[in-house]
N, C-alpha and C positions, 0 to 999 in steps of 0.2 A: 754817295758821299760816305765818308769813313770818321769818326771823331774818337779820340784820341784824349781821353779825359786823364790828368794828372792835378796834383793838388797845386803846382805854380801856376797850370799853362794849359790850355787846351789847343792838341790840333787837330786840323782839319786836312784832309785831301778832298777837293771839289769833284764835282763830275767829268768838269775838262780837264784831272789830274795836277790843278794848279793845288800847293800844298799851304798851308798859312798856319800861324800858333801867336794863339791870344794869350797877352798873359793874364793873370791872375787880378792883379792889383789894377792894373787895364780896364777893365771887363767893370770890376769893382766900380771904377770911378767914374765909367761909362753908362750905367745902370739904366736903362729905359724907363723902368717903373715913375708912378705917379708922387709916389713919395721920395725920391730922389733928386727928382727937379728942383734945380735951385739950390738942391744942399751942398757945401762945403767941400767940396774934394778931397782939401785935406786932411778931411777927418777918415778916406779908406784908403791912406797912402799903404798900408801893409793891409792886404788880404788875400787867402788862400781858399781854394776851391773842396769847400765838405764832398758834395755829390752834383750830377748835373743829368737833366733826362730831357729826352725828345718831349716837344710839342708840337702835335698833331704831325704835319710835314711841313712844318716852316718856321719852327724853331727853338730852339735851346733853354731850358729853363735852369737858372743855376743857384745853389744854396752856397753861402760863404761863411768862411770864419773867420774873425772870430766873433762876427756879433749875428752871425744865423740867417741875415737875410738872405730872403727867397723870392721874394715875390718879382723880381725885374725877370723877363720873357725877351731874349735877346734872337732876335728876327736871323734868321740864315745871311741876309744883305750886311745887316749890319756888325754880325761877325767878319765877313769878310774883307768888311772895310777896316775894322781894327784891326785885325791880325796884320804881320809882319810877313811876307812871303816867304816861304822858306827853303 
C-alpha cells in the first residue's frame, strides 16, 4: 500500500491497486477515538491534516488542525470505507 499524505486529503492506493482519497474534514468528523463518540460533528466541519504516521500494519494515526487532535487510530478498513474511489 502507498499513502499519500496532504494537508486537505489523504490517499491511498490498495494492494489490489484500487486508489481512494479521504478528505480531511471527513476523517475529521469520522474520528474513531473514545473521546469523539457522541460529539457534535458540527463542530469539525473545517479541518486539515498537520502530520499522519503508520500504526503498527494496520493503521493510520492522524493529528489535525486546527485544534491538534491526535489521538483517533483510523484502522486501514475503515479508511477505505471512507475514502471516495478514485
Amino acid at each position: 500500500m502507498r499513502i499519500e499524505v496532504g494537508r486537505e486529503a489523504i490517499g491511498f492506493t490498495w494492494a489490489d491497486g484500487t486508489t481512494t482519497r479521504a478528505d480531511a474534514s471527513d476523517l475529521r468528523r469520522s474520528c474513531p477515538c473514545a473521546a469523539c463518540a457522541g460529539a457534535p460533528t458540527q463542530a469539525f466541519a473545517v479541518a486539515t491534516i498537520a502530520s499522519a504516521r503508520i500504526v503498527g500494519d494496520y493503521a493510520v494515526g492522524i493529528t489535525f488542525d486546527p485544534d491538534g487532535h491526535a489521538t483517533g487510530i483510523f484502522p486501514y478498513d475503515l479508511l477505505r470505507t471512507l475514502g471516495d474511489a478514485a
